[in-house]
N, C-alpha and C positions, 0 to 999 in steps of 0.2 A: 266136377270137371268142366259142367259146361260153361258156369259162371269163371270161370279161370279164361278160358277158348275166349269167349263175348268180351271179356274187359284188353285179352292179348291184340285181339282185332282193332278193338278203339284206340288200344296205342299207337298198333302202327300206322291206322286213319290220322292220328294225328302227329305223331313224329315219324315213321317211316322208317329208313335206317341211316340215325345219326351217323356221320363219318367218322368221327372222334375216338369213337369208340368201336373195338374192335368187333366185329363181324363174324357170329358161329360160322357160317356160310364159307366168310373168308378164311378162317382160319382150314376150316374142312378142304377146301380148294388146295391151299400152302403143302398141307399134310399128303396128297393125291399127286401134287406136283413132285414132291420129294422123294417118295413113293416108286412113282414112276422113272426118276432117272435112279435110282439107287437100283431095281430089279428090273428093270426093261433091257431084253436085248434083243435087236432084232435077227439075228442067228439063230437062234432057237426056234425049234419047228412049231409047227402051231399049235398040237396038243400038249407044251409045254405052256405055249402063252399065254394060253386059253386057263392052264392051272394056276399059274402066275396071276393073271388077271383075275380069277376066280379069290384067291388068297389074299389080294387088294380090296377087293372089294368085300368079302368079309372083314376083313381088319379094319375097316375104316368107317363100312358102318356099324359095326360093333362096338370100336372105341369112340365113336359121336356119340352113340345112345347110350355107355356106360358112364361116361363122364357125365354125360347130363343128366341124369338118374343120380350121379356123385357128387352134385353140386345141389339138386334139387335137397338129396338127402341131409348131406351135411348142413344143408342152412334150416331144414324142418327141425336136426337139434338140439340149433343156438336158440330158434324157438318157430313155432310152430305156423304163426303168422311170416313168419321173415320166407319160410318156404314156400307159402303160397305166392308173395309177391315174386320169388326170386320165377315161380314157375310160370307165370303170366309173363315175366322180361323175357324168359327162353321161349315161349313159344309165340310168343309176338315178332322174334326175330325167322322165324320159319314161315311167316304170312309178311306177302309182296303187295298188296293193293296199290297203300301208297306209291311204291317205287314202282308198279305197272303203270301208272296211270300215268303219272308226272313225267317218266319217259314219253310217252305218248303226245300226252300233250305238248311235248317242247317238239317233237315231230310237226304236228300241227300249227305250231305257233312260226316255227321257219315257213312251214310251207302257207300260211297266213300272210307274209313278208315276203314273200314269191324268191323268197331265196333256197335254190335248191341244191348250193354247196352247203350251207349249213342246214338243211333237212337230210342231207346224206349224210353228214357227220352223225347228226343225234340220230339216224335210225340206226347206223351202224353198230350201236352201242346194244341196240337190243337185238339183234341178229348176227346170225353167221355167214349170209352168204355176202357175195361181194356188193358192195355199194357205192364204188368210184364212179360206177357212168350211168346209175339210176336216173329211168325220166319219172316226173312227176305219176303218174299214174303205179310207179314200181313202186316208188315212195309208199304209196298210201296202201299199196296189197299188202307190202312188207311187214307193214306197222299195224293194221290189220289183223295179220295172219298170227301177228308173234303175241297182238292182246291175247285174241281167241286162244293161242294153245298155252298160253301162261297163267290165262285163267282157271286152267289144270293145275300145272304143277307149282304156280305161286300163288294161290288162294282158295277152291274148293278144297284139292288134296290134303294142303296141310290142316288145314281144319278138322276135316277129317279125322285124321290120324292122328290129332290134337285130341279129339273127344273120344279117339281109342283107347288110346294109350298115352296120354298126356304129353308133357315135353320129351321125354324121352323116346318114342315112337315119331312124335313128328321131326324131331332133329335126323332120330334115323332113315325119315322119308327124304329132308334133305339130302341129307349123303346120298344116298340113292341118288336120285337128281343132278347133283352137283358130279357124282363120279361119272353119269350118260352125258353131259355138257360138257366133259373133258376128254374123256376118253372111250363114249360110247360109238365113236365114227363107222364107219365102213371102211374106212377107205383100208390101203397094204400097212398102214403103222396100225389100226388099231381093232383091221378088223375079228382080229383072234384075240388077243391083248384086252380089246373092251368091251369082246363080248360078252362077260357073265353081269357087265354094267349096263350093258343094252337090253340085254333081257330082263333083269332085275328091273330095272326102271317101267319098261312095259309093261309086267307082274303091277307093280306097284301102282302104275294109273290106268289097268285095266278097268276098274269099277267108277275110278271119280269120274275116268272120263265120260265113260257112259252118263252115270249119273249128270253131267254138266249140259247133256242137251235138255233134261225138265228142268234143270235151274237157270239156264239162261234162258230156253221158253218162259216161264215163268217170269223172269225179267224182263222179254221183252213186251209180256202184258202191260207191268207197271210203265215202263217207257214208250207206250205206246206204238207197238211196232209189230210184226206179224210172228206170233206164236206160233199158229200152224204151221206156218211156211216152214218157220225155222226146227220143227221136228220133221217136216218132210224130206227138208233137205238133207238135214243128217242122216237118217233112214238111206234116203238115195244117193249120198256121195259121201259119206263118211267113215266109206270105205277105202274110198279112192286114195285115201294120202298115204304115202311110203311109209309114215308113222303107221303103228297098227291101233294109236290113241290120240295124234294130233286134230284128224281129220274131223271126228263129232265135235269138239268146238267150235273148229274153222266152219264147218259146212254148219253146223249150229248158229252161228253169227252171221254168214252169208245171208242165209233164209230170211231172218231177221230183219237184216238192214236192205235186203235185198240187193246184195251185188256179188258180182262171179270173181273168185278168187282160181290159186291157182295160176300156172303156166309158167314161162321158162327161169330158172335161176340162177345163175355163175356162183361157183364154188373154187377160189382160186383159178380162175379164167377158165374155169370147166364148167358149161353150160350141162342142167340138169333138167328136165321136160316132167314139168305134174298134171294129171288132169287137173279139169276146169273143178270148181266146185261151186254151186249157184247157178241161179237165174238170171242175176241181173244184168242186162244190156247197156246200162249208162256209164258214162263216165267216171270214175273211180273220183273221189274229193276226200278236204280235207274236212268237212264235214261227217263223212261217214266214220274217220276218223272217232269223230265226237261221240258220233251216235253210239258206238260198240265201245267206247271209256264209259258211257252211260250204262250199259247193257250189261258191262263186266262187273261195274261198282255196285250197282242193283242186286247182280247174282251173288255177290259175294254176301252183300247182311241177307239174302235169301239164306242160303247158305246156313247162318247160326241163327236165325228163327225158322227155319225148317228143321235142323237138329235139335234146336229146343221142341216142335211139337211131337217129334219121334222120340224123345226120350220122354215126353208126358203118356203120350201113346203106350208104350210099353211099360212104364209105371201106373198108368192105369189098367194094364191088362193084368201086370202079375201080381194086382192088387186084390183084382176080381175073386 
């Protein structure tokens, strides 16, 4: 499996996800959407929505990981090689590098051109909160914030779950994902409604997340940048984020690059207050920017040559 993971990865390094062609992710999204106006009412008391919601999200990551287990199957046999390609195209579409990065950078590249209506356009695309009346420095925490915790759930995680349980386990970690990004909110529509998607989701990157503060220490050995820091930091404020799994990347990557994340964010012209996360006292840039696309793309082939030494590791032990 692991040589399936390492060649899905290089695909998406190098093509990412073609438009053209339709998208598990998007299709999963479509399904969730339809989903939710065909059984969603908001009349129903909350231990209703709560089972409603609980019945969505079993059926939908259920039917993502059955189908993709039914496509893997069926093509293993027409013949045996056709399966394993077909299973490196599925689970290359469940790792983001590329499309984190290249988001990122077009962030960067606006705010490179000191144009900061088209740096608010392209961050808006990677986050949720409001981005109408960003000043440059919200810019750059924004884009920041949303590497560090994508670095979870669009590149160590899937990997992961890749080398668990092949395409079919990491498609059903998307769904997971994809159902907390639509309907896992707090807010009154969805906070009974999305919560067996909110929780679910939590479950599901309770451990990568952890895991992602040694892999991006790790990384930021190779990029030259403070490893200590950046497990101290996580230790000391990676708790702090309303996420109970956003916050060890972010404060992971703060330590790092050294600078303080965190503080206030409009959600539909609703101001929401985070602590700080970090030390750093300088001015936030479109450099630091750089520095954490380095840190994240570093941690990610960390990532499938530290699973390649863990599965030698235990191949050598239960060899002994």
């Amino acid at each position: 499996m692991w040589d399936q993971v390492a060649l899905a990865y290089i695909i998406d390094l190098a093509f990412g996800d073609p438009r053209k062609i339709p998208h598990p992710v998007v299709l999963i999204g479509r399904l969730i959407s339809y989903l939710e106006k065909l059984v969603f009412n908001d009349k129903l008391n909350w231990l209703l929505k709560r089972y409603i919601g609980t019945v969505v999200v079993v059926f939908v990551v259920g039917i993502s990981a059955s189908i993709t287990w039914g496509i893997v199957y069926m093509a293993t046999l027409v013949q045996e090689r056709l399966g394993f390609v077909v299973s490196i195209l599925l689970i290359s579409t469940t790792i983001a590098t590329k499309g984190l990065m290249d988001s990122a950078k077009n962030v960067a590249v606006s705010l490179g051109k000191k144009s900061l209506g088209e740096a608010r356009e392209k961050v808006s695309l990677i986050v949720g909160r409001d981005t109408g009346n960003m000043k440059r420095r919200d810019i750059v925490r924004a884009t920041i914030e949303s590497v560090a915790e994508n670095s979870v759930d669009g590149v160590i995680a899937p990997i992961i779950y890749a080398l668990i349980g092949g395409p079919s386990l990491a498609m059903a970690y998307k769904a997971i994902n994809t159902l907390d990004s639509m309907i896992g909110y707090k807010n009154e529509r969805y906070k009974d409604f999305g919560w067996a998607a909110a929780r679910l989701d939590d479950i599901a990157n309770y451990i990568p997340a952890r895991l992602s503060v040694l892999i991006l220490a790790i990384a930021a050995i190779v990029c030259r940048k403070n490893a200590l820091k950046a497990i101290k930091t996580a230790i000391k404020d990676g708790r702090k984020h309303a996420s109970v799994n956003s916050g060890w990347p972010e404060a992971a990557v703060a330590g790092a690059v050294g600078v303080r994340l965190g503080g206030t964010n409009y959600y539909a012209g609703v101001p929401r207050k985070s602590d700080p996360i970090g030390y750093g006292k300088g001015a936030l840039t479109a450099r630091n920017i750089e520095e954490v696309i380095w840190i994240v793309f570093v941690a990610s082939a960390i990532t499938i040559l530290l699973s390649k030494a863990v599965i030698f590791a235990f191949s050598y032990v239960k060899g002994l």
